[in-house]
C-alpha positions in Angstrom: -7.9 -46.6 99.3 -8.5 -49.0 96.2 -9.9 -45.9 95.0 -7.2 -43.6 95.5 -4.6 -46.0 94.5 -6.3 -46.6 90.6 -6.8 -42.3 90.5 -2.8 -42.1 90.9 -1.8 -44.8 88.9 -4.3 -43.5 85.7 -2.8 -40.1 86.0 0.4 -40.5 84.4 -1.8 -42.5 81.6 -3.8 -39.3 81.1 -1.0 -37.2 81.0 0.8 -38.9 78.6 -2.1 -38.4 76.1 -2.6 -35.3 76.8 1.5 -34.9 76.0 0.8 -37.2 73.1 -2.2 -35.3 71.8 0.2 -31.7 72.0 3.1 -33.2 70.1 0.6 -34.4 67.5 -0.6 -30.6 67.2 2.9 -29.5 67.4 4.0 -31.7 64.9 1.2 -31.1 62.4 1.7 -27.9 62.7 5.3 -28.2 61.9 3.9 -30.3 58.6 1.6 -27.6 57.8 4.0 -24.8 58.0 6.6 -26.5 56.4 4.2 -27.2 53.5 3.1 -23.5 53.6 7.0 -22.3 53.5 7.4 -25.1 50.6 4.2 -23.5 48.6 5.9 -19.9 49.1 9.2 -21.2 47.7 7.7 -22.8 44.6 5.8 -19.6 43.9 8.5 -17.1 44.6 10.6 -19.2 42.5 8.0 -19.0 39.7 6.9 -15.6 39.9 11.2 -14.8 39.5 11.4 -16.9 37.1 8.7 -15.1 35.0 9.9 -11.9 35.8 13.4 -12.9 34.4 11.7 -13.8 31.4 10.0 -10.5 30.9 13.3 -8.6 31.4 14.7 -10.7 29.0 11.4 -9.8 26.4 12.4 -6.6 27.2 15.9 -6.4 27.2 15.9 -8.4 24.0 13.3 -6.2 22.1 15.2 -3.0 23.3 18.3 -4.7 21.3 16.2 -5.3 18.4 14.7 -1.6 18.1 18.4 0.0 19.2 20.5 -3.0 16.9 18.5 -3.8 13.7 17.1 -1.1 11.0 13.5 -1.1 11.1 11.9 -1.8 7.7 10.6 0.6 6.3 7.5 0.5 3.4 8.7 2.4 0.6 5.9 3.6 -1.9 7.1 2.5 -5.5 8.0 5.8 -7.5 9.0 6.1 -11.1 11.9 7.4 -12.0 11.0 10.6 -14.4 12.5 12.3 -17.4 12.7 16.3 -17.2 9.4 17.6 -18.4 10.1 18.5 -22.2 9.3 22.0 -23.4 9.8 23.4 -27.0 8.2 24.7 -30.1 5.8 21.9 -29.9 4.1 22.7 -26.5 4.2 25.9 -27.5 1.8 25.7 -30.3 0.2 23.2 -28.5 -0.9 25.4 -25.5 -1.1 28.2 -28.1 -4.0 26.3 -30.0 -5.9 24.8 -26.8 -5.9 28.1 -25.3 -6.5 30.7 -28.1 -7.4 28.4 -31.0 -10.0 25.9 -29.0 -11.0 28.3 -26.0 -10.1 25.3 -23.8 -9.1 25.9 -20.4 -7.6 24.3 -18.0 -4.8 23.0 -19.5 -2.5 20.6 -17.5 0.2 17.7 -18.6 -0.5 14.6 -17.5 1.9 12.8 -18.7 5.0 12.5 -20.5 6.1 8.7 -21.4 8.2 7.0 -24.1 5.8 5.4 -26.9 6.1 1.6 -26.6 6.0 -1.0 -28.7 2.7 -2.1 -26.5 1.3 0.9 -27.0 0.5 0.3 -30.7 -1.2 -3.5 -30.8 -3.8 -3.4 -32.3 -5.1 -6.4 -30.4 -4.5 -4.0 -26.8 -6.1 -0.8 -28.8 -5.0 1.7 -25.8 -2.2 3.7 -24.7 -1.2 2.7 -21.1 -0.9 5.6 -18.5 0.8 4.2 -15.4 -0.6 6.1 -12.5 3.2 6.2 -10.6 4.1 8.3 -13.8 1.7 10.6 -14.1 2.6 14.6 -13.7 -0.8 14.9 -11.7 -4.0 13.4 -10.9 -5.6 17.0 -10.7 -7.1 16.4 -14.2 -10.2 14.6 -13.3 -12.9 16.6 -11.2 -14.7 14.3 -8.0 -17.5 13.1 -9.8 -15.1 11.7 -13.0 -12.7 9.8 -10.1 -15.9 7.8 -8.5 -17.3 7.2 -12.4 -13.8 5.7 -13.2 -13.6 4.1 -9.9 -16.7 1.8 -10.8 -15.6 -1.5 -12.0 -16.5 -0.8 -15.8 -16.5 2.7 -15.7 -15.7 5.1 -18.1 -15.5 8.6 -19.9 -16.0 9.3 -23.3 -13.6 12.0 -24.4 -12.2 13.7 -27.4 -8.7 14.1 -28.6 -6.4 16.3 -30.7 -4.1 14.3 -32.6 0.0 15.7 -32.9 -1.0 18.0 -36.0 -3.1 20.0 -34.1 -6.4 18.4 -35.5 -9.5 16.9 -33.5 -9.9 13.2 -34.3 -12.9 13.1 -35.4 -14.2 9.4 -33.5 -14.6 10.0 -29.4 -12.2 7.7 -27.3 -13.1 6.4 -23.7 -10.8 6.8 -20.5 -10.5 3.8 -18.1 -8.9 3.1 -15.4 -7.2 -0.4 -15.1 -6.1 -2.0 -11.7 -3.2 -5.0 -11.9 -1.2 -6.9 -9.0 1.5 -4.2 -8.7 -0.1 -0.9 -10.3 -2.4 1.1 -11.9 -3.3 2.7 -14.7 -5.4 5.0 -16.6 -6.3 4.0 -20.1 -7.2 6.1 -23.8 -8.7 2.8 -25.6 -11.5 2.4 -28.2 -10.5 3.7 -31.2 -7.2 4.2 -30.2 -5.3 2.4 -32.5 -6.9 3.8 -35.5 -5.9 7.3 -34.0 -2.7 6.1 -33.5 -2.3 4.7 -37.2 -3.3 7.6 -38.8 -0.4 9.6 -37.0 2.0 6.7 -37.2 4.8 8.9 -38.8 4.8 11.4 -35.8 3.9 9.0 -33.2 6.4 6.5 -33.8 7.6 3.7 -31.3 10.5 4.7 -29.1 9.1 8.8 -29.4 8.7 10.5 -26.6 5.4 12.2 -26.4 3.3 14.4 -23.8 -0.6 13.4 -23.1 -2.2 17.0 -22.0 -6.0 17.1 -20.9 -8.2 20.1 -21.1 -11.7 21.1 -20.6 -13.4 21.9 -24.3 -16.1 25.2 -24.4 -18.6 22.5 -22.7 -16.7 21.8 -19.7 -16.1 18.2 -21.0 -12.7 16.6 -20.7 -10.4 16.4 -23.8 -6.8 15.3 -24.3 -3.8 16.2 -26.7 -1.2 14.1 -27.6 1.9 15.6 -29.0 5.5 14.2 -30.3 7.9 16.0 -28.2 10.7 14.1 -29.0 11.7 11.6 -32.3 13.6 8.2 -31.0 16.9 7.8 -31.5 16.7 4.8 -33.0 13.6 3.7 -35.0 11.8 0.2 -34.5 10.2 -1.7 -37.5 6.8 -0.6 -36.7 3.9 -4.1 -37.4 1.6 -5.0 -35.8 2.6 -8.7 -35.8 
């Protein structure tokens, strides 16, 4: 009966833990999904976030491309003067062609005779490349010679009265910051100084290249037009 008596009285003991121990679950369970629900917030919240950003990346670059002018690079060009054609290119070509059996006969450039030009301490005439008529004068294997840090072609040149100067020249080409340019230099200056009274400083004159009977390259330089207004020529 003792027995019987202790079995009834520890059942409501047991049951209450085993209430207990369910409400524990239950209530971790509650903890563990509220956690997860938390978790799912945070990262919902976050992923919109980021996805509000990215519209605005996009909306924003949209409005740049449709709003602002793109730049645009714009290769630097010279401005040029009409190409020059009279009784002087006329003999010119006349004597290259039928006096000199030259062929190929092609302006390269046409230019105003500066003051720079005629320094004896420079010794050259300046050809800008963004002023040249053409860069069809030079044949493949003259382009990589001149490309070569010191290279160079030794050339011949008629002078403005239709006579060969008699001391070769050499071309170069010349690289700066902002341009570049192809070169007639040694014995420039003393071609230049024995044609001083047509090829005066402020002239306008026309560089023309050729190929002589050997297939070499030669240039003529010509006076095509007298300046307006003439500078003290020195060589100070």
């Amino acid at each position: 009966m003792a027995d019987t008596i202790l079995m009834i009285e520890d059942a409501p003991a047991r049951t209450r833990n085993r209430r207990s121990s369910t409400e524990d679950n239950d209530y971790l369970r509650k903890i563990h999904e509220l956690a997860n629900a938390m978790l799912k917030y945070f990262r919902d919240k976050e992923l919109g976030l980021e996805t509000n950003v990215n519209k605005r990346k996009l909306s924003m670059s949209a409005c740049e491309e449709g709003g602002k002018k793109k730049k645009i690079k714009v290769t630097k060009q010279a401005v040029r003067s009409p190409v020059v054609v009279n009784d002087v290119t006329q003999r010119l070509k006349e004597f290259v062609v039928n006096g000199l059996k030259g062929t190929e006969l092609t302006l390269v450039i046409q230019k105003v005779l500066f003051k720079s030009d005629t320094k004896k301490v420079l010794n050259r005439l300046n050809m800008p490349v963004i002023q040249l008529e053409t860069d069809k004068f030079l044949t493949e294997g003259e382009k990589r010679v001149l490309e070569k840090g010191e290279g160079e072609i030794e050339v011949r040149v008629l002078g403005p009265t239709l006579e060969m100067y008699e001391n070769p020249m050499k071309l170069r080409k010349w690289r700066m910051a902002s341009t570049e340019n192809y070169v007639l230099t040694t014995n420039w200056y003393r071609f230049r100084s024995k044609n001083k009274l047509i090829l005066k400083i402020k002239s306008k004159i026309q560089v023309w290249s050729f190929r002589g009977a050997d297939q070499r390259l030669w240039f003529a330089v010509a006076c095509v037009e007298e300046p307006e207004v003439e500078e003290y020529d020195s060589d100070s």
